[in-house]
C-alpha positions in Angstrom: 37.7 -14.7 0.8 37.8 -18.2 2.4 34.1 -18.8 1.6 32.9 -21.7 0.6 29.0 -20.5 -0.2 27.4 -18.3 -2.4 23.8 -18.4 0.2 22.7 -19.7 3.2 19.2 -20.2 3.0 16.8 -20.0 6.1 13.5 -21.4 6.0 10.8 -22.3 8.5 11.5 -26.0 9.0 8.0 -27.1 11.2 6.6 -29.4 8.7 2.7 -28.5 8.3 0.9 -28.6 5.0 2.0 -25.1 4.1 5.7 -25.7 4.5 5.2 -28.6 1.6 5.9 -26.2 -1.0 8.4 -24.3 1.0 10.3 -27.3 1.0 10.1 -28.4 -2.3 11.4 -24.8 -3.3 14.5 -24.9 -0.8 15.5 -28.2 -1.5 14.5 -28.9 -5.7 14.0 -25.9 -7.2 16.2 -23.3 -5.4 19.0 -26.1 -6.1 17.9 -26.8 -10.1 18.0 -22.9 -10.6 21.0 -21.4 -8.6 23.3 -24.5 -8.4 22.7 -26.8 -11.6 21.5 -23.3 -14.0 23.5 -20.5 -12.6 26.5 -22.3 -10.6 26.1 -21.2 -7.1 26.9 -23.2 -4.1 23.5 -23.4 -1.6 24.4 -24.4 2.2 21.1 -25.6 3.1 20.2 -26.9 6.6 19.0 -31.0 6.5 21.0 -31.2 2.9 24.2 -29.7 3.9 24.5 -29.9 7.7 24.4 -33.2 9.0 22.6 -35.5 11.5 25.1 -35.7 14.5 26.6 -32.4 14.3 26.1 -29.8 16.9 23.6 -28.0 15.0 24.0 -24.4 16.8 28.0 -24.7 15.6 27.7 -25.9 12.4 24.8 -23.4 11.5 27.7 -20.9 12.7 30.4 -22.2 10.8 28.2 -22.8 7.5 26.9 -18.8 7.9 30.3 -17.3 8.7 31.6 -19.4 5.5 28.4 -18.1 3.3 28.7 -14.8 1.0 25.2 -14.2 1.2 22.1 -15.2 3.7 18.8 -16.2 1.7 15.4 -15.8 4.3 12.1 -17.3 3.1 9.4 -14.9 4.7 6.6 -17.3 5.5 3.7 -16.7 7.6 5.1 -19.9 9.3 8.5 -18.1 10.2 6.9 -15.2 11.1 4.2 -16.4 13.4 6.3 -19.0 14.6 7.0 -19.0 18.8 10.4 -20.1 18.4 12.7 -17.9 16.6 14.8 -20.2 14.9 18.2 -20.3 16.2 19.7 -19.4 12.3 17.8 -16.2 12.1 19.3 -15.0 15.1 22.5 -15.6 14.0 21.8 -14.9 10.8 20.1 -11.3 11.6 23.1 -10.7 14.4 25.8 -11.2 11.4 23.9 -9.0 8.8 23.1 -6.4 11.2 25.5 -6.5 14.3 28.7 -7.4 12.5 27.4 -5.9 8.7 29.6 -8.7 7.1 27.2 -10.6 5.1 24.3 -9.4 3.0 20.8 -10.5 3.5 18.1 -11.4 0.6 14.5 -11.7 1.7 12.6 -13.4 -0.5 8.6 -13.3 0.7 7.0 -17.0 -0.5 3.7 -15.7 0.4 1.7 -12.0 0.8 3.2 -11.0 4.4 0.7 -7.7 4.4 2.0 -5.5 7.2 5.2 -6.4 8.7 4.3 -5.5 11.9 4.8 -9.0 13.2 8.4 -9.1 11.8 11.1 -8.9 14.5 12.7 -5.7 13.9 15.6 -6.7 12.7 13.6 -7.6 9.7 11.6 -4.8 9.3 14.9 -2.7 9.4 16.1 -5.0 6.4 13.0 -4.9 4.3 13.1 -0.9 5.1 16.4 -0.7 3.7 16.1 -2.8 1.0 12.9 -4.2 0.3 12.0 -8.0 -0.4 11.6 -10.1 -3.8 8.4 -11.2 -3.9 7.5 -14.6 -5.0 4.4 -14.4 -7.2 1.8 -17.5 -8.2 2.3 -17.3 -11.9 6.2 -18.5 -11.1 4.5 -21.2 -10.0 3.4 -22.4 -13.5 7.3 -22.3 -14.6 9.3 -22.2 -11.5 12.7 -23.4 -13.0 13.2 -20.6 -15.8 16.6 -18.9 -14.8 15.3 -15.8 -16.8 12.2 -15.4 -15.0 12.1 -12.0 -13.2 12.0 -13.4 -10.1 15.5 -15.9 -10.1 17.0 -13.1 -12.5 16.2 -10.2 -9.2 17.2 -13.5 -6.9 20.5 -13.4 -8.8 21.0 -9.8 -9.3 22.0 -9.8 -5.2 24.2 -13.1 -5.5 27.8 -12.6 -5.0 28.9 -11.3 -9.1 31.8 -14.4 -9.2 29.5 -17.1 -10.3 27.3 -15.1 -12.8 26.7 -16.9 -15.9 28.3 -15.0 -18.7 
């Protein structure tokens, strides 16, 4: 299908205190589970796009050449002024175009989603989020935890461990 990645991940990328974990997650343990356990291929921006590359093209290129788009809902995305430039493209290729599916995965309690774009809401209404939970925290790298196996259940079926 001329892809060359299972995901690409968005995640808020201001770095504050709260976005320490978020980062640990997109770039150790998202990578430990879904690459090293389950054989997935991650495009994640600051790992896979590089420093002196138009970022607004290669963020197109890496999307259009991803199966599946992976959002982390964080207070910090959502309450963020700037709408990052990948969500737009991001929600514009999921919904617009309806080529490539979207997995929300909420990091934190969101509560309403009244501050969600729309596009969002629309996604989480027709599909609903996977909700990170504090107890993964104590054993975040088990593959068979119901979280990473509901993570994996939306993946593309190709690289599904047998």
């Amino acid at each position: 299908d001329g892809k060359i990645y299972d995901a690409y991940v968005i995640y808020p990328k201001n770095h504050t205190s709260e976005a320490n974990f978020v980062e640990y997650f997109v770039y150790q343990v998202m990578p430990d589970i879904l690459e090293n356990k389950c054989g997935y291929k991650l495009c994640i921006y600051g790992r896979d796009i590089y420093p002196g590359e138009d970022a607004a093209s290669a963020i197109e290129k890496r999307m259009q050449k991803s199966r599946r788009l992976i959002i982390l809902l964080t207070h910090q995305l959502i309450n963020s002024k700037e709408n990052a430039y990948d969500q737009h493209i991001a929600l514009y290729n999921a919904l617009i175009q309806n080529d490539t599916k979207v997995i929300l995965l909420e990091m934190e309690t969101i509560g309403t989603y009244g501050k969600l774009q729309e596009s969002l809401r629309f996604i989480i209404k027709q599909q609903g989020t996977i909700k990170w939970k504090e107890e993964h925290t104590v054993h975040p790298q088990s593959p068979n935890s119901k979280f990473w196996k509901q993570v994996r259940y939306c993946m593309p079926l190709t690289n599904w461990p047998s």
